[in-house]
KEZAKE-138746 format. One record per residue (C-alpha): residue number from 1; residue in three letters; x, y, z. Coordinates in Angstrom, 1 decimal. Layout:
% KEZAKE-138746
  seq  type    east   north      up
  NUM   Ala       X       Y       Z
...
This chain:
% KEZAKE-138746
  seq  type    east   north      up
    1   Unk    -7.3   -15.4     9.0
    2   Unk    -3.6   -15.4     8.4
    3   Unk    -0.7   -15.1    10.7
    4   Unk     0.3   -11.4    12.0
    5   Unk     3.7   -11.6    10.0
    6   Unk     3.2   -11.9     6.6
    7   Unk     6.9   -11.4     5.1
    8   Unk    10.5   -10.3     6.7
    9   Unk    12.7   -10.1     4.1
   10   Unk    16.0    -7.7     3.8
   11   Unk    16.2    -5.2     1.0
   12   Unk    18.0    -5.8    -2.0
   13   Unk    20.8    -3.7    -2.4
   14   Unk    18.6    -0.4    -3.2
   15   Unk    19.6     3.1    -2.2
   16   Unk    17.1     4.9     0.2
   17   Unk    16.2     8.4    -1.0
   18   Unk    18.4    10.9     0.7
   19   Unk    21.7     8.1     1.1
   20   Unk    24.8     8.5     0.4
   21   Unk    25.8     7.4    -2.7
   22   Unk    28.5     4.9    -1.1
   23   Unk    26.2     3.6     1.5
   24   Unk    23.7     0.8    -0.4
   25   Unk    20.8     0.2     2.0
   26   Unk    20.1    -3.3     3.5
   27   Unk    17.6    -3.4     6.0
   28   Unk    15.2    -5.7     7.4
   29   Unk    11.7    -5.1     6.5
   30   Unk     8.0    -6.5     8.4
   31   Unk     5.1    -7.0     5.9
   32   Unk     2.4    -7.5     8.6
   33   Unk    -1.3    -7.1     9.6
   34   Unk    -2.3    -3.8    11.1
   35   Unk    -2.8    -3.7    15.1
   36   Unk    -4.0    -1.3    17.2
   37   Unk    -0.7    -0.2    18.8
   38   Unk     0.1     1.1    15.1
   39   Unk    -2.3     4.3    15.2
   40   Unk     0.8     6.2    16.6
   41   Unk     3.7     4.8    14.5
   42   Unk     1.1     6.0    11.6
   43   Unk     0.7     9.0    12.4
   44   Unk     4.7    10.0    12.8
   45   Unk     4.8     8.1     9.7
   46   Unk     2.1    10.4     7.7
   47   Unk     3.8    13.7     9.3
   48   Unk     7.1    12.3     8.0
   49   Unk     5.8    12.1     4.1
   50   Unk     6.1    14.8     1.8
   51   Unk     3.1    16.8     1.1
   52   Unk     3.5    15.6    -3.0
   53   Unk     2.8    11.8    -1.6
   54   Unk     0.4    12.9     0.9
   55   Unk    -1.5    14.3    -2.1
   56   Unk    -0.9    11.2    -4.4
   57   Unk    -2.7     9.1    -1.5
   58   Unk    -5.4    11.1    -0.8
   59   Unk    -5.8    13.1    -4.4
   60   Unk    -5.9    16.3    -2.2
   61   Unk    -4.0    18.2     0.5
   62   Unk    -4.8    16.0     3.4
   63   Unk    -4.0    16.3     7.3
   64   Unk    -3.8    13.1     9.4
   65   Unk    -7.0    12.7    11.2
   66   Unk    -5.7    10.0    14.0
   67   Unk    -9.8     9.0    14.6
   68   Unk    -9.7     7.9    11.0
   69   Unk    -6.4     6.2    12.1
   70   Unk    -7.8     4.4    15.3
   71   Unk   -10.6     3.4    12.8
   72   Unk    -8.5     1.6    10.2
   73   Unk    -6.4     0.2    12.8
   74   Unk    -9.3    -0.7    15.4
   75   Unk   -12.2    -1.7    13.2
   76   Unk   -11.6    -5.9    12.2
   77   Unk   -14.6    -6.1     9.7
   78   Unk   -14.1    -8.8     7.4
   79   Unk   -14.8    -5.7     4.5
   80   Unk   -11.0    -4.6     4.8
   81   Unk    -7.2    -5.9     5.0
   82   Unk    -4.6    -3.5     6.2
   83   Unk    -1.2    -4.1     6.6
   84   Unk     1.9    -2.2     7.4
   85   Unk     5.7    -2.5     6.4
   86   Unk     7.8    -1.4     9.2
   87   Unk    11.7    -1.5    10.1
   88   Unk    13.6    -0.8    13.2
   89   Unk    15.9     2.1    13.3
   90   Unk    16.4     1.4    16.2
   91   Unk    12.9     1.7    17.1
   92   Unk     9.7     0.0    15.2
   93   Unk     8.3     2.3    12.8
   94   Unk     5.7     2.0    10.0
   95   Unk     7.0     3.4     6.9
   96   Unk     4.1     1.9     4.6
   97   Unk     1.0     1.3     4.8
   98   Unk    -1.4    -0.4     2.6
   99   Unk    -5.4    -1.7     2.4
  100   Unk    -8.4    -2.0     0.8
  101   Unk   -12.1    -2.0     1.4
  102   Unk   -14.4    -4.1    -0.5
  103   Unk   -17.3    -2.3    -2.4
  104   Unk   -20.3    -2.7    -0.3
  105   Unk   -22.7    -2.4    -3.3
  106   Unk   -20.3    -5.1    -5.5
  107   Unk   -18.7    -7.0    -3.1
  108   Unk   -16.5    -8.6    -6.0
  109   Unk   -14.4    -5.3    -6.3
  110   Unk   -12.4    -3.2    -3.6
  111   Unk   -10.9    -0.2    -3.4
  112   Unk    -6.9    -0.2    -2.7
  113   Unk    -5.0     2.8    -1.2
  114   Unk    -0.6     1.9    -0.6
  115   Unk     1.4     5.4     1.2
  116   Unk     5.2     4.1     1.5
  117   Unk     7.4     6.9     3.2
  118   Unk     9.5     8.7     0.6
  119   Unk    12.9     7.3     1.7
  120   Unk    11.7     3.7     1.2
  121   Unk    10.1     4.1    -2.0
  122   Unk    11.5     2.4    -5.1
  123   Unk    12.5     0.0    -2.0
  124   Unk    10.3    -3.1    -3.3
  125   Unk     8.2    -2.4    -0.2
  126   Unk     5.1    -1.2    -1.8
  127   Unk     5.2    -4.0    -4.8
  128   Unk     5.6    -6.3    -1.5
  129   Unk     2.5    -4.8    -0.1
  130   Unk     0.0    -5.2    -3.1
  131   Unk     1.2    -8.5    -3.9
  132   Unk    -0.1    -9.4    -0.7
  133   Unk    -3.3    -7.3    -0.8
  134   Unk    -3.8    -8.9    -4.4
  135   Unk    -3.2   -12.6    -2.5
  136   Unk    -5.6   -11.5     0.4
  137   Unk    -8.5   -10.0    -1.8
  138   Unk    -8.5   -13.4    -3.9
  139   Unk    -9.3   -15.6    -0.8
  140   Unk   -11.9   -12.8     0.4
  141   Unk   -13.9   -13.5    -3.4
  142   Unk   -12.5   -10.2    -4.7
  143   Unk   -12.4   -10.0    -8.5
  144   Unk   -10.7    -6.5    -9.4
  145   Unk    -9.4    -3.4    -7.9
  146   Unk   -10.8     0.0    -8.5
  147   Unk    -7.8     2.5    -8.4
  148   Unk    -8.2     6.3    -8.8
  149   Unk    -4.9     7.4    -9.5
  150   Unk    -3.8    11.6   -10.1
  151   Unk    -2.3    11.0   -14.2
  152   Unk     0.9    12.2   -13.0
  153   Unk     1.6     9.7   -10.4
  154   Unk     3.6     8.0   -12.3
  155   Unk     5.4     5.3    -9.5
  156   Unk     1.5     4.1    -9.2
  157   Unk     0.7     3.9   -12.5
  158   Unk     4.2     2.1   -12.7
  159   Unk     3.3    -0.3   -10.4
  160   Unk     0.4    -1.3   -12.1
  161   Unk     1.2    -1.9   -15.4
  162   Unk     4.4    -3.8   -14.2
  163   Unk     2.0    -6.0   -12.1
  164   Unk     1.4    -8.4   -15.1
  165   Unk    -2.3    -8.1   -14.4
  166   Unk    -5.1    -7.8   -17.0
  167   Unk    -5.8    -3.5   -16.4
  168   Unk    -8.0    -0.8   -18.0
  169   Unk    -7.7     2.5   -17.5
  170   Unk    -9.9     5.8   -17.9
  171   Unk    -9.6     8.9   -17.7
  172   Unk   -12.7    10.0   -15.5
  173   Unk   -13.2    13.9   -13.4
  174   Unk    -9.7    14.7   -13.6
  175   Unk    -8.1    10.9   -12.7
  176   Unk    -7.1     7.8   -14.2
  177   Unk    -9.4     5.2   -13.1
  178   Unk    -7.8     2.1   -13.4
  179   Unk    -9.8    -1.6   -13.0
  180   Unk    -7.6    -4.2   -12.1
  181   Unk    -8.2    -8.0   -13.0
  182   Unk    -6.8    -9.8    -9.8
  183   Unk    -6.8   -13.6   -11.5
  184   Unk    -7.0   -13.3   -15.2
  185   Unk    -6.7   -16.5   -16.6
  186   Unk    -6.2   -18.5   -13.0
  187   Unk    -3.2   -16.0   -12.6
  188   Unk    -2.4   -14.2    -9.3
  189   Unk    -0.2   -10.8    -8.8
  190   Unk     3.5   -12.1    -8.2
């Protein structure tokens, strides 16, 4: 099990969507395990992302369905990490959230979904995120990651080729289905 804090860090000096120009954002930022108080900060932060993301995550319109919520943040089955990057302006709030759930049929493989808030993405926040997931599903016996990803998400697609991971990707119904190496060669996402 590891500690409830993963990573606090502050920002690099990156500009959050919708700044002013003059005004290079700093802020702290909590990488940490999901807890059960979260299901609210969630769901502000999923009725604060714009419906384009929204349908990047769930590769459809999608409305937040706060049982779902409760489920992800409730349910501690050793078959799932979540985590959740959040900041205090002034209050806590989540502004990304990231898991996966391992394959019940091939439990070598599991299946990661990241959502980071449009004003803190291009942030380092969701690299931050996988890193960490990558880290977590290694100790758990995890070999790869099955992503399905829309083609013209192109900040996920990003991500993943600038992981410096061993990747192939197909296209398959529509979607790039991308299988992730977590340790080629003895080597771990950094």
């Amino acid at each position: 099990m590891i500690e409830m804090i993963i990573d606090t860090y502050t920002s690099e000096n990156l500009m959050l969507k919708n700044s002013k120009p003059t005004h290079p954002a700093q802020f702290p930022v909590t990488i940490r395990r999901v807890d059960q108080t979260d299901v609210a900060l969630i769901d502000e932060m999923h009725n604060r992302v714009s419906k384009e993301s929204l349908y990047y995550r769930f590769l459809g319109p999608k409305k937040t369905n706060i049982d779902s919520l409760r489920c992800l943040c409730i349910d501690k089955t050793t078959s799932k990490v979540v985590l959740v990057a959040t900041v205090q302006e002034p209050m806590e709030k989540v502004v990304a959230l990231g898991y996966f759930m391992v394959n019940q049929e091939n439990p070598t493989t599991a299946e990661p979904a990241l959502l980071v808030e449009d004003r803190y993405q291009g942030c380092g926040i969701g690299k931050r995120i996988i890193k960490e997931m990558c880290s977590q599903a290694v100790k758990m016996g995890i070999e790869t990651f099955d992503i399905f990803v829309d083609p013209s998400n192109y900040p996920m697609r990003h991500l993943i080729q600038r992981s410096g991971l061993r990747y192939e990707s197909k296209f398959n119904n529509g979607l790039s289905d991308i299988r992730v190496w977590l340790h080629p060669n003895g080597r771990v996402y950094s």
